[in-house]
DRENDO-1510 file (C-alpha; in Angstrom, 1 decimal, always signed):
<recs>
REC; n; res; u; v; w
REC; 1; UNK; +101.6; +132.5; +74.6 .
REC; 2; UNK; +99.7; +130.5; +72.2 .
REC; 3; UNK; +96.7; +128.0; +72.8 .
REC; 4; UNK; +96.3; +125.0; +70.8 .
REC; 5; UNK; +94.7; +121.0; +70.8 .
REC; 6; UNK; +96.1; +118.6; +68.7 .
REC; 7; UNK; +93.6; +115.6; +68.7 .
REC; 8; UNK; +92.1; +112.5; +67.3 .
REC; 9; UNK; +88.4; +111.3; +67.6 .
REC; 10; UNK; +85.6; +108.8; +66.3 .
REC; 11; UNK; +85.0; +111.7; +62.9 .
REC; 12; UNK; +88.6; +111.6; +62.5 .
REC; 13; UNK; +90.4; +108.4; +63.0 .
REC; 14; UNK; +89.2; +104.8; +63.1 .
REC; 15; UNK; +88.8; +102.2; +66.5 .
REC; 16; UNK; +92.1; +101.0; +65.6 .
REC; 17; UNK; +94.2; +103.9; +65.4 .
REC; 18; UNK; +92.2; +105.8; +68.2 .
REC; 19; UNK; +93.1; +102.7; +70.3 .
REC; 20; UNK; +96.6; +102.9; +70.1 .
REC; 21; UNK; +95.8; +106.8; +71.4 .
REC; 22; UNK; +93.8; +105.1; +74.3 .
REC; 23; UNK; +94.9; +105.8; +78.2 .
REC; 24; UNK; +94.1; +104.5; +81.4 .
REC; 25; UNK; +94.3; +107.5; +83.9 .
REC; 26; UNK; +97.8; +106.2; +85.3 .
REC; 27; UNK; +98.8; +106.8; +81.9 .
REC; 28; UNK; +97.5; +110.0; +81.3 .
REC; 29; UNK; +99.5; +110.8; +84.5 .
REC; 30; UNK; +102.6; +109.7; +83.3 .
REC; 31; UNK; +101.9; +110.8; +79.9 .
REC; 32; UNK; +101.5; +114.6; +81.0 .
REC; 33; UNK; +105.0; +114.1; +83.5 .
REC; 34; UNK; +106.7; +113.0; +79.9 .
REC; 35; UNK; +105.6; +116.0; +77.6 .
REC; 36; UNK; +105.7; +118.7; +80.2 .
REC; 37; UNK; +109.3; +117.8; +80.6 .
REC; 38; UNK; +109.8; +119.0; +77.0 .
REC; 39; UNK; +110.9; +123.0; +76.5 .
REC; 40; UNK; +109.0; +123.8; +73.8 .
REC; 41; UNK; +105.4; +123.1; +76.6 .
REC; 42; UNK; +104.2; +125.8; +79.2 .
REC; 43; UNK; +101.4; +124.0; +80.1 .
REC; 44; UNK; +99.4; +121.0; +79.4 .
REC; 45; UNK; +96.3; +119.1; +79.6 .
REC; 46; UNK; +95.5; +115.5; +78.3 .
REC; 47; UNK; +91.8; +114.8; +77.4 .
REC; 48; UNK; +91.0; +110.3; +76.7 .
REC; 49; UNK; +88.0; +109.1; +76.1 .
REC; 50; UNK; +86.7; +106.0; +74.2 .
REC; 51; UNK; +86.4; +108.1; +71.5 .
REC; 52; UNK; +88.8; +111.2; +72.0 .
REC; 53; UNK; +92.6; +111.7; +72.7 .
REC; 54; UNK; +93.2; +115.5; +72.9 .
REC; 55; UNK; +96.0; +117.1; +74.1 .
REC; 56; UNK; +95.7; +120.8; +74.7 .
REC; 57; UNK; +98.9; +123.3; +75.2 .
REC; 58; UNK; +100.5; +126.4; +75.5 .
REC; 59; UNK; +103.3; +127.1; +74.0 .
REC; 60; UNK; +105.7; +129.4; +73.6 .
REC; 61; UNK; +105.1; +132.8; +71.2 .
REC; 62; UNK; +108.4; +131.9; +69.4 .
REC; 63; UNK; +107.9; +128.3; +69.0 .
REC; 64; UNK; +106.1; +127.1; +65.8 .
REC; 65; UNK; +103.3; +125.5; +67.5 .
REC; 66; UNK; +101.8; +122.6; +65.3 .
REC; 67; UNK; +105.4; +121.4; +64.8 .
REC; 68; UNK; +105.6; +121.3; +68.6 .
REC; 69; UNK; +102.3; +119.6; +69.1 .
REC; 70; UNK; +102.8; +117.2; +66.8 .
REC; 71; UNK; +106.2; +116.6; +69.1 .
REC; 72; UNK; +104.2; +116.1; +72.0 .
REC; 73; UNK; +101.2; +114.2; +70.7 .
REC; 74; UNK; +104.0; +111.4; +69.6 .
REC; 75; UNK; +104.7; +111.0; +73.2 .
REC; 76; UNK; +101.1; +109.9; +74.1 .
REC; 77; UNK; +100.8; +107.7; +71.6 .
REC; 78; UNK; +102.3; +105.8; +68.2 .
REC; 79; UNK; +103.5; +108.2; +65.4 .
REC; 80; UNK; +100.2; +109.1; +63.1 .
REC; 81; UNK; +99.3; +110.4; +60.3 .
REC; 82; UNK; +97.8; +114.0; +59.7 .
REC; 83; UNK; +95.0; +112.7; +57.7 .
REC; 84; UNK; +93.7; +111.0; +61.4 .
REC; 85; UNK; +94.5; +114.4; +63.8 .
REC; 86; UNK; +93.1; +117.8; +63.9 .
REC; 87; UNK; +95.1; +120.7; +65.0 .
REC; 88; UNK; +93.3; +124.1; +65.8 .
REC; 89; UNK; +94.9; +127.2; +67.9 .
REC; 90; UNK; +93.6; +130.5; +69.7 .
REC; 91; UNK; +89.8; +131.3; +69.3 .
REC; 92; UNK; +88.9; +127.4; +67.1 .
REC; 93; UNK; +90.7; +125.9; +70.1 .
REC; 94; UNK; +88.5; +127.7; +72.4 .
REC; 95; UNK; +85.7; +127.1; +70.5 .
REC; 96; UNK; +86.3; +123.3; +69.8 .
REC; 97; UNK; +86.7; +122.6; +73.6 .
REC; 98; UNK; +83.6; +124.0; +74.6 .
REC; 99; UNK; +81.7; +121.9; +72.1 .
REC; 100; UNK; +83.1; +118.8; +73.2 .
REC; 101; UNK; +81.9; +120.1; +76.9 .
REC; 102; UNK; +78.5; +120.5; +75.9 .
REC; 103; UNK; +78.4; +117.5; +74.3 .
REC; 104; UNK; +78.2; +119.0; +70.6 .
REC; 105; UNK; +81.1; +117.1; +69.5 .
REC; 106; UNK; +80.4; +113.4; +70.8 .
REC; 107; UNK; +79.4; +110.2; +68.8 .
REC; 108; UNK; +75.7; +110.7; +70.3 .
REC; 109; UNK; +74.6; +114.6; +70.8 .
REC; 110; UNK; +74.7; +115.9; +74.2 .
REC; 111; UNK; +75.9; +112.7; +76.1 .
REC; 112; UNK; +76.2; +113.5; +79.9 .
REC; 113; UNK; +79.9; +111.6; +80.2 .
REC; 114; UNK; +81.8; +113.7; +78.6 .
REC; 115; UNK; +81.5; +116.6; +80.9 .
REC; 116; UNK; +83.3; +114.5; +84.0 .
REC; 117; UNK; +85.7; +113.4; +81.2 .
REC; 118; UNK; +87.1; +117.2; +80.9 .
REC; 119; UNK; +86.3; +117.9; +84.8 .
REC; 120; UNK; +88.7; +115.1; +85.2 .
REC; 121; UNK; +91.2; +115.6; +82.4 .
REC; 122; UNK; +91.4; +119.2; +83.8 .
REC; 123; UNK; +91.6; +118.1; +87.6 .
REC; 124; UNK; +94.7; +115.7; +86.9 .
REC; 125; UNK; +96.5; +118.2; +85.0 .
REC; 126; UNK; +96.0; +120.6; +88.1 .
REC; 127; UNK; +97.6; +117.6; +90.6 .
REC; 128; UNK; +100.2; +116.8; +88.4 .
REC; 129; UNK; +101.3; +120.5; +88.3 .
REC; 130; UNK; +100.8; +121.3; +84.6 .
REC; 131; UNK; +98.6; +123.9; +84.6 .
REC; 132; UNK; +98.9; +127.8; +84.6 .
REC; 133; UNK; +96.6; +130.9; +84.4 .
REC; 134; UNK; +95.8; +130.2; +80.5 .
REC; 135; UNK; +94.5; +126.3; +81.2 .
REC; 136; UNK; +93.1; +127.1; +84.5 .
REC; 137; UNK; +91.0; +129.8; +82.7 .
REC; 138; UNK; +90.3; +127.6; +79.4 .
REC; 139; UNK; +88.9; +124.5; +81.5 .
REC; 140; UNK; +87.2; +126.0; +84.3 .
REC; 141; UNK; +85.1; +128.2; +81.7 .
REC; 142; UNK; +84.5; +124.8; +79.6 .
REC; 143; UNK; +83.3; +122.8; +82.1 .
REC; 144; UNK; +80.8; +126.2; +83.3 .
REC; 145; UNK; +79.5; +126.8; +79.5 .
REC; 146; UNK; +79.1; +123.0; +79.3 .
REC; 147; UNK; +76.8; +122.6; +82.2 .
REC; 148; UNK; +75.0; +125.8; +80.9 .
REC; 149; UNK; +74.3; +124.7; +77.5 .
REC; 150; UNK; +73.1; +121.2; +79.4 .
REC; 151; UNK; +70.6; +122.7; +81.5 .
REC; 152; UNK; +69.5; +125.9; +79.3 .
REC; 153; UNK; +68.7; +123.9; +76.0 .
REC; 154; UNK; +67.1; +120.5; +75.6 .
REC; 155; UNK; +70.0; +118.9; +73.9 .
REC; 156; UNK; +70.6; +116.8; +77.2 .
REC; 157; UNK; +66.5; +115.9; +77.3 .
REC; 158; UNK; +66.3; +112.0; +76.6 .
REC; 159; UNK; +69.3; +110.9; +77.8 .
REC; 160; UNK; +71.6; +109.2; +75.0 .
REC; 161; UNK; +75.2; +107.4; +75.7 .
REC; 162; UNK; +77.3; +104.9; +73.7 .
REC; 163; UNK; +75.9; +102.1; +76.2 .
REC; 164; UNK; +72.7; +103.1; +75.2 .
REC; 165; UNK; +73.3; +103.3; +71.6 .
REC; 166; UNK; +74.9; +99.1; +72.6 .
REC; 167; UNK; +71.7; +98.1; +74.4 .
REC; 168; UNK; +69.6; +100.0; +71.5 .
REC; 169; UNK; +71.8; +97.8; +68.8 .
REC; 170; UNK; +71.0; +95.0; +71.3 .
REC; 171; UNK; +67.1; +95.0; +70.9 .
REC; 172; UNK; +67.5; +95.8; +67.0 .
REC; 173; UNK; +69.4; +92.5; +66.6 .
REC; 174; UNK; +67.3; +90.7; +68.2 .
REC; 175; UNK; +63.7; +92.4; +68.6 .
REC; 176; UNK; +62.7; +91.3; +72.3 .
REC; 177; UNK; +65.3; +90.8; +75.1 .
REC; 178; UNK; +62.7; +88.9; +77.2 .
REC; 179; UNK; +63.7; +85.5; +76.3 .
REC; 180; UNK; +67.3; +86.9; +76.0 .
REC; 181; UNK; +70.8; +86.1; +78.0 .
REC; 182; UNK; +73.5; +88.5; +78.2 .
REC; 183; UNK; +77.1; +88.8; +79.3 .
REC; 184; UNK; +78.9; +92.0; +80.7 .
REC; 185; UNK; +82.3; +92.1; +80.4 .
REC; 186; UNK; +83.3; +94.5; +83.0 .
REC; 187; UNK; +82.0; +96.7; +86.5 .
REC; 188; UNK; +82.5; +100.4; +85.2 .
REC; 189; UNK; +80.4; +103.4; +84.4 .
REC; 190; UNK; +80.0; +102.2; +80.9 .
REC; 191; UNK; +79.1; +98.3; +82.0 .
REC; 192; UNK; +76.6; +99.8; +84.6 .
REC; 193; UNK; +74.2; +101.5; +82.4 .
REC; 194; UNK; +74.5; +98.8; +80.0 .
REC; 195; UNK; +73.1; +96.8; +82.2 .
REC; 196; UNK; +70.4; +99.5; +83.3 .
REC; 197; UNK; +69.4; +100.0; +80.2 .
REC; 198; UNK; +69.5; +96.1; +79.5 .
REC; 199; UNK; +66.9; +95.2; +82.2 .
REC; 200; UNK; +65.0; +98.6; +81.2 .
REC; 201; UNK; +64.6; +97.0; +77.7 .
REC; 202; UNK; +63.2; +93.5; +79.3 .
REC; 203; UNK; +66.2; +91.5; +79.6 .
REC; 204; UNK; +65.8; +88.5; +82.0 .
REC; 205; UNK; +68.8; +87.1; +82.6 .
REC; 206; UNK; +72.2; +89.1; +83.0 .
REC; 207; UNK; +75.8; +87.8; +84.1 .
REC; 208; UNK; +78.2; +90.4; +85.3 .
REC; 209; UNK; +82.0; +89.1; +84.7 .
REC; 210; UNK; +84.7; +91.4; +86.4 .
REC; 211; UNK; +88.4; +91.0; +87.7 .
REC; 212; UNK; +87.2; +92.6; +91.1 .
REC; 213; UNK; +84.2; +90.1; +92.2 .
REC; 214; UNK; +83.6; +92.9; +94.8 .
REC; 215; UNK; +82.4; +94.7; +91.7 .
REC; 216; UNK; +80.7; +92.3; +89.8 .
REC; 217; UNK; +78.4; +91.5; +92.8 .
REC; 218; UNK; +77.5; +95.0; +93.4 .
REC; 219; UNK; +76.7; +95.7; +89.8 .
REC; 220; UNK; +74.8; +92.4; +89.6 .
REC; 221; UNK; +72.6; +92.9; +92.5 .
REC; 222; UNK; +71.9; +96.4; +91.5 .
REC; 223; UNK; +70.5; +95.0; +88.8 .
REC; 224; UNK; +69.2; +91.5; +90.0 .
REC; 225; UNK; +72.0; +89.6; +87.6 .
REC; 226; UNK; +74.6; +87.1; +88.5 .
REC; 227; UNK; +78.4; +87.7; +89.0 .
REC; 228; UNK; +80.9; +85.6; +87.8 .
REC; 229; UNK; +84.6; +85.4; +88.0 .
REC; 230; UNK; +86.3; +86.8; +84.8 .
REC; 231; UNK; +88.6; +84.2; +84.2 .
REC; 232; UNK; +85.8; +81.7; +83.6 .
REC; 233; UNK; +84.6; +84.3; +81.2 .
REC; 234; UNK; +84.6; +81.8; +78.7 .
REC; 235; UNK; +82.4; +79.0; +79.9 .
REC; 236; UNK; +79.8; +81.6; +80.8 .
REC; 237; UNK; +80.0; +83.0; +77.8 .
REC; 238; UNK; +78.5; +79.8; +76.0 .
REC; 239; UNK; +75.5; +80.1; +77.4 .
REC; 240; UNK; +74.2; +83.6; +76.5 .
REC; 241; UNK; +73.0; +85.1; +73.6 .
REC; 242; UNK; +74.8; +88.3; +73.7 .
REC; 243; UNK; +78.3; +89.2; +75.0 .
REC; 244; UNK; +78.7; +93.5; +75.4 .
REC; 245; UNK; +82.4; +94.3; +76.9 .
REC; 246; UNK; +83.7; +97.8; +78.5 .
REC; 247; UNK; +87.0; +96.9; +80.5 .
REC; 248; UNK; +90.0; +99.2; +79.5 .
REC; 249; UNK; +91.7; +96.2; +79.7 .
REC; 250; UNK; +95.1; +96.3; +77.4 .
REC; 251; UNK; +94.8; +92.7; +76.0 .
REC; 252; UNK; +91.9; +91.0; +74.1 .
REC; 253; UNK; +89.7; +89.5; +77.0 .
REC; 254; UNK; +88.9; +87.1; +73.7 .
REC; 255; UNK; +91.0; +86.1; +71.0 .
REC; 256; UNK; +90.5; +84.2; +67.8 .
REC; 257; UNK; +91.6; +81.0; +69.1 .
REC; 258; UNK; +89.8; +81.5; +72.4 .
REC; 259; UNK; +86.5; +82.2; +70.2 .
REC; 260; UNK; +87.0; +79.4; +67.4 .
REC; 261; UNK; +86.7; +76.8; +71.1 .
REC; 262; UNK; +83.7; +78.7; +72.5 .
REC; 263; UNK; +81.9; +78.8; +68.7 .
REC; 264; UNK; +82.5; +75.0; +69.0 .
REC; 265; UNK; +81.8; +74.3; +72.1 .
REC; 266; UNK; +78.0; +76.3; +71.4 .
REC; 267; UNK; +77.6; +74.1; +68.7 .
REC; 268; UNK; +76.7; +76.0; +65.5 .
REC; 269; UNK; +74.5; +78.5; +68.6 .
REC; 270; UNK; +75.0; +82.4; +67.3 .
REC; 271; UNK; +76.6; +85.0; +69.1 .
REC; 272; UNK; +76.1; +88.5; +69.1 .
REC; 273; UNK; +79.4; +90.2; +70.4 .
REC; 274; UNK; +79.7; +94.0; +70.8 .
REC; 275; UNK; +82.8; +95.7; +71.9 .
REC; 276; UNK; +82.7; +99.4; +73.0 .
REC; 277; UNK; +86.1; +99.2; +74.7 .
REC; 278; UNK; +88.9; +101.5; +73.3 .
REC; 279; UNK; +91.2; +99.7; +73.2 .
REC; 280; UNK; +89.1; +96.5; +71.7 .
REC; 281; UNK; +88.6; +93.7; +74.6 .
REC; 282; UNK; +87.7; +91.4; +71.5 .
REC; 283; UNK; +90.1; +90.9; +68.3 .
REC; 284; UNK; +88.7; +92.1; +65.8 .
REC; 285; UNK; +89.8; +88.5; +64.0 .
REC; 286; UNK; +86.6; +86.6; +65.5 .
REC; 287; UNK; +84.1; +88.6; +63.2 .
REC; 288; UNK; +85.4; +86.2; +60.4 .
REC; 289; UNK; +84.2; +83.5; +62.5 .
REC; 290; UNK; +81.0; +81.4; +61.5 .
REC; 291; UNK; +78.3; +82.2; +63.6 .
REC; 292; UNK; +79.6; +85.5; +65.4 .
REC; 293; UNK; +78.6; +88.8; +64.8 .
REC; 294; UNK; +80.7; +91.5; +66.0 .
REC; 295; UNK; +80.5; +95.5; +66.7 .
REC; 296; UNK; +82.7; +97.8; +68.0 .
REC; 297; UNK; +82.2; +101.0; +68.9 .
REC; 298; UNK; +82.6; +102.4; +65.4 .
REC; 299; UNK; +79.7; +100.4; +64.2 .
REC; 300; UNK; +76.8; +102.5; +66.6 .
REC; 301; UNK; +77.2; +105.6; +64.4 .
REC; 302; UNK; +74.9; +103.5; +62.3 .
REC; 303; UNK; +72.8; +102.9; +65.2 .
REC; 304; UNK; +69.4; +105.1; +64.5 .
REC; 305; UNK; +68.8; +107.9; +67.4 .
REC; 306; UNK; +64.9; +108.3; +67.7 .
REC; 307; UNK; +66.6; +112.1; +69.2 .
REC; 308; UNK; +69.2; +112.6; +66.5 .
REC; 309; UNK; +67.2; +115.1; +64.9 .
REC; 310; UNK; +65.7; +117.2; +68.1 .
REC; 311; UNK; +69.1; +117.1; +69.7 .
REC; 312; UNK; +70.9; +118.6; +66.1 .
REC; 313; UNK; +68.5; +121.3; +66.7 .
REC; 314; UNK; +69.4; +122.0; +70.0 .
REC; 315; UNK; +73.0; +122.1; +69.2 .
REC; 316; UNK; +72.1; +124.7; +66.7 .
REC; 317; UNK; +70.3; +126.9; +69.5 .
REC; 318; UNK; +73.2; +126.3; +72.1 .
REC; 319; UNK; +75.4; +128.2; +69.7 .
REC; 320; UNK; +74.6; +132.0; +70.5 .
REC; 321; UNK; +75.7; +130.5; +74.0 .
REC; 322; UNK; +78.8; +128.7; +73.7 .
REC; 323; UNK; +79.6; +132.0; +71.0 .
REC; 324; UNK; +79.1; +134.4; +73.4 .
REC; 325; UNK; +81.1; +132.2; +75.8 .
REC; 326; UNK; +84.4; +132.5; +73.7 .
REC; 327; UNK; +83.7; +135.8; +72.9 .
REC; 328; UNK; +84.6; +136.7; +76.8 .
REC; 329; UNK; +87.4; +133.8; +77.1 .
REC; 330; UNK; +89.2; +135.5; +74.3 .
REC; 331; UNK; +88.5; +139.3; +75.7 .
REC; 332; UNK; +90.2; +137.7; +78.9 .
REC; 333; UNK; +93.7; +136.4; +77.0 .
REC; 334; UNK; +93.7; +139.8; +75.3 .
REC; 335; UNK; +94.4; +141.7; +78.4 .
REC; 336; UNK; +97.4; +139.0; +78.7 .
REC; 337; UNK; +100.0; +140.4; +75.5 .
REC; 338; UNK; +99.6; +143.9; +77.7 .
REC; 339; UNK; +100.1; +143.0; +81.2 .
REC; 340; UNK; +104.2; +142.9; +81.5 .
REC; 341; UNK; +104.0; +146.4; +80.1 .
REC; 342; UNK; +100.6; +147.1; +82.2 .
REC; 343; UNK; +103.2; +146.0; +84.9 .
REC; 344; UNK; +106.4; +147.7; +84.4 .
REC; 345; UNK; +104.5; +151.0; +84.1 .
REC; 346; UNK; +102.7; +150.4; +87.1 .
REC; 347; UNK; +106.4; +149.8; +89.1 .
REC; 348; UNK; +108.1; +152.8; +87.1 .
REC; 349; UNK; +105.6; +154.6; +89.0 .
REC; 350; UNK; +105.2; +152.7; +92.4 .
REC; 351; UNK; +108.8; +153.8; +92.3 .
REC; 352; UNK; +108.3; +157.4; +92.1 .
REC; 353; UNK; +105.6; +157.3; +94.4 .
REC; 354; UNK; +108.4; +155.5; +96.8 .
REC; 355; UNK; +111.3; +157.9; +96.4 .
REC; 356; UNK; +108.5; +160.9; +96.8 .
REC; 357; UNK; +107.1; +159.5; +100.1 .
REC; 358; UNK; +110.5; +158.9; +101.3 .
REC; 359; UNK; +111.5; +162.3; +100.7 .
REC; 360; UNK; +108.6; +163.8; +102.9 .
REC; 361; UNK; +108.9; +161.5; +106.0 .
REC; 362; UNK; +112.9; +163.4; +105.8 .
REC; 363; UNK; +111.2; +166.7; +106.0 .
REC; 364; UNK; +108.8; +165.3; +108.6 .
REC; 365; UNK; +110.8; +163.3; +111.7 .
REC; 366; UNK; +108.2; +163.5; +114.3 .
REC; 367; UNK; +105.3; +162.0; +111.7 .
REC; 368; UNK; +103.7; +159.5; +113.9 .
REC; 369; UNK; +102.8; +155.7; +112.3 .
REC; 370; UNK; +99.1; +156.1; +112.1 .
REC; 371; UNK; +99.9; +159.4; +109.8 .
REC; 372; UNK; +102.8; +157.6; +107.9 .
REC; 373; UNK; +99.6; +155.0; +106.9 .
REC; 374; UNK; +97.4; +157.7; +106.0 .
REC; 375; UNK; +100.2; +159.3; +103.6 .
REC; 376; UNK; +101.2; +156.0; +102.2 .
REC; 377; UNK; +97.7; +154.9; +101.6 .
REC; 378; UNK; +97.3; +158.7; +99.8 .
REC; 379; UNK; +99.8; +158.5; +97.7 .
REC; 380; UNK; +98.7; +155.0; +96.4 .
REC; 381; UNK; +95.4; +156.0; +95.9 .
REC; 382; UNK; +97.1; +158.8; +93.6 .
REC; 383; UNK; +99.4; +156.7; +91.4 .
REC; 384; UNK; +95.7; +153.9; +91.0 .
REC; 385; UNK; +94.0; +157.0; +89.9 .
REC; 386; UNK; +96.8; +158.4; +87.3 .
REC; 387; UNK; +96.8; +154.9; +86.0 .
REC; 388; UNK; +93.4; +154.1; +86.0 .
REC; 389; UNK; +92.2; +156.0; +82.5 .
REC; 390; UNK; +95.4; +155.2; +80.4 .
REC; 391; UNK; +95.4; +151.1; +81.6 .
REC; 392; UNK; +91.4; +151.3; +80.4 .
REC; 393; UNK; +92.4; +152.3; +77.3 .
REC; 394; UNK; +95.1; +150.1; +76.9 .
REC; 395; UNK; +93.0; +147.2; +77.4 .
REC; 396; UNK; +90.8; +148.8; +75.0 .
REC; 397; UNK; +93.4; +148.2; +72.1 .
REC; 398; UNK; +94.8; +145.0; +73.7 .
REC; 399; UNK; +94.2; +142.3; +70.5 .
REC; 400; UNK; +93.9; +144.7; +68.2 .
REC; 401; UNK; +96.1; +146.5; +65.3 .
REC; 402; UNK; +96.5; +149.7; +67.1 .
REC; 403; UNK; +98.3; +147.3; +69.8 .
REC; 404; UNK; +102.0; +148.0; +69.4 .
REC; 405; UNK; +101.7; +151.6; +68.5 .
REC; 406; UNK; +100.6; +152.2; +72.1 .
REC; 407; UNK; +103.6; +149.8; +73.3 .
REC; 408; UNK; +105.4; +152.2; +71.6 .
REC; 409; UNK; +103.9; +154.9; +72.6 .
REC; 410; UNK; +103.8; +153.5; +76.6 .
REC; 411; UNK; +107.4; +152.5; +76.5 .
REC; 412; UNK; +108.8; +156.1; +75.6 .
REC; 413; UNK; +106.9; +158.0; +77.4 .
REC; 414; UNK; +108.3; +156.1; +80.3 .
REC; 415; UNK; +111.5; +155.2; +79.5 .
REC; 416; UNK; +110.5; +150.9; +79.1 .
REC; 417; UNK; +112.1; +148.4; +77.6 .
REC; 418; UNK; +109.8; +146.9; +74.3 .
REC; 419; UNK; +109.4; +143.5; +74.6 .
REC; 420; UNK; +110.2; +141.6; +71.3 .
REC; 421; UNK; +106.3; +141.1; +70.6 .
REC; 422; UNK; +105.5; +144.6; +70.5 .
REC; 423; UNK; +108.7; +145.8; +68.8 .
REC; 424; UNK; +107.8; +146.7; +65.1 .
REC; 425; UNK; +108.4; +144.2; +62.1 .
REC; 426; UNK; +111.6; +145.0; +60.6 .
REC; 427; UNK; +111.1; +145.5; +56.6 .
REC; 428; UNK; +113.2; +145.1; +53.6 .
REC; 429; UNK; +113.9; +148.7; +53.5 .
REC; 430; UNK; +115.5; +148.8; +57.0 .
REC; 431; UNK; +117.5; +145.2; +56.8 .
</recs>
């Protein structure tokens, strides 16, 4: 087997090609039904955030794997560039997951979403069925080291998020939100603690637009605001002073056209607009507009965090802990190269044990079943007890260069077959 993540995020690739990467969790669904289909794919999970699209995999041992993620990563998305992807297999893939668990790898240090993000990436690989023993190990161990690192260091104290970092842009803009009216585009997690963190910075007067009005009016008297239908999104939106968007949706809630009449329609008013949807929900087209100023998600890295420096150190002193963490992940797979032969061994001699048993119940007829137990049980007991120093041992070498010699060694004393992994390389000489 061999682990790997192809993947895309906010260091790597830019808003517009990471939107084109962007799914909605029917997609992901689908998405992960389309590449598991594919021969070269074992097992799979699909990771999309705002700011990530990872795919992790394993993949055959004779398959060259980046050439085969690359396959599969095409099927999420558009064709890309390597420049925008990263690709890292085995122990980095390990070790890059369990930073983006803890938070070490997001646009803001040790933001809380991310977590659910993999709980939930993981969980909908597991109902659509393309899991196995290697994911199932990878994510459970992720999402455990990531909740460790969260509540052992400080690096979630002061909690940070990307609506945060849009509220804090917010109040830098345009000093005191007192006197200030603001737009939501959108009902979700994201819109929500925009507008908690909104009315925590002194905001007055907030308008919740969503598709679902259920939604809307929950959010806005959560947070003593007004709900209004998106489709008169518009109209509303003349008479604020800010306009912050989260929907998912797959078209631009505004275009430039749309904008251009509402620019007019304010009569030379400004407009702050800032868009921390992936994909956009504004075109990116309206920023040339006179009297609109427009953000998108790319544009908080340049957002000061008051934290940014405690939370760097915190990263640094979660790394003996996610370290240590991969250290036992990767002493787990290594038992994995061994166990067919671990196996077979163990049934050469479950077979002897067999035929020996067998042999004495023919000398024995009037054996009664309580006794048979007791002589079965015996002779198991036996054959786990022969076994038991050589497997240790084994394990012992498992991963390392002394590996294939005890195949070797295992499979003639024995009588095995060698698998193709542990057979020796064939050199010049011998060809």
């Amino acid at each position: 087997m061999q682990l790997a993540v192809l993947g895309l995020n906010h260091k790597t690739a830019p808003i517009e090609i990471r939107e084109q990467f962007a799914l909605d969790a029917t997609q992901v669904h689908q998405a992960l039904n389309e590449i598991y289909g594919l021969a070269e794919l074992d097992e799979a999970v699909l990771l999309a955030t705002c700011n990530r699209t990872e795919l992790y995999a394993v993949v055959a041992d004779d398959v060259p794997p980046l050439a085969a993620m690359q396959k599969l990563f095409a099927k999420i998305g558009t064709a890309v560039s390597q420049e925008y992807t990263y690709y890292y297999k085995g122990e980095d893939a390990v070790r890059h997951l369990f930073r983006v668990a803890a938070g070490m790898d997001s646009l803001v240090i040790g933001e809380g979403q991310i977590l659910s993000q993999v709980k939930v990436a993981y969980l909908t690989a597991v109902r659509v069925g393309t899991t196995g023993t290697i994911s199932n190990m990878l994510f459970q161990r992720a999402l455990a080291i990531g909740k460790k690192i969260r509540t052992q260091t400080s690096i979630a104290d002061n909690p940070v998020s990307v609506s945060y970092a849009a509220v804090k842009l917010t109040q830098q803009i345009f000093g005191s939100l007192g006197e200030r009216r603001a737009l939501i585009l959108g009902a979700g997690t994201m819109s929500e603690l925009m507008a908690k963190h909104l009315i925590g910075h002194g905001l007055q007067t907030l308008l919740i637009a969503n598709r679902s009005m259920d939604k809307a009016e929950a959010l806005a008297k959560k947070y003593h605001g007004r709900a209004v239908p998106l489709e008169k999104r518009l109209r509303w939106a003349g008479r604020v002073d800010v306009i912050l968007t989260s929907t998912g949706a797959n078209t631009y809630l505004m275009d430039y056209e749309q904008a251009v009449e509402l620019m007019h329609k304010r009569q030379g008013r400004p407009l702050v607009m800032i868009d921390i949807a992936v994909p956009r929900d504004i075109d990116p087209e309206v920023s040339q507009i006179e009297g609109v100023t427009l953000y998108n998600l790319d544009d908080l890295e340049q957002v000061v965090d008051e934290n940014k420096e405690m939370r760097a150190q915190e990263a640094e002193a979660a790394y003996p802990l996610l370290e240590e963490a991969v250290a036992e992940l990767m002493e787990k797979y290594s038992y994995f190269s061994i166990r067919p032969l671990m196996a077979a061994v163990t049934d050469r001699f479950e077979i002897v044990r067999k035929r020996i048993v067998h042999r004495a119940f023919a000398k024995l007829p009037d054996v009664q079943d309580d006794e048979r137990r007791v002589i079965e049980g015996m002779s198991k007991v036996l054959v786990r007890k022969l076994l038991r120093d050589p497997m240790i041992h084994f394990r012992e070498v498992a991963g390392t260069e002394d590996e294939k010699m005890y195949w070797q060694i295992l499979a003639d004393v024995y009588q095995l077959p060698l698998p193709a992994e542990a057979r020796p390389e064939e050199t010049d000489d011998a060809k």
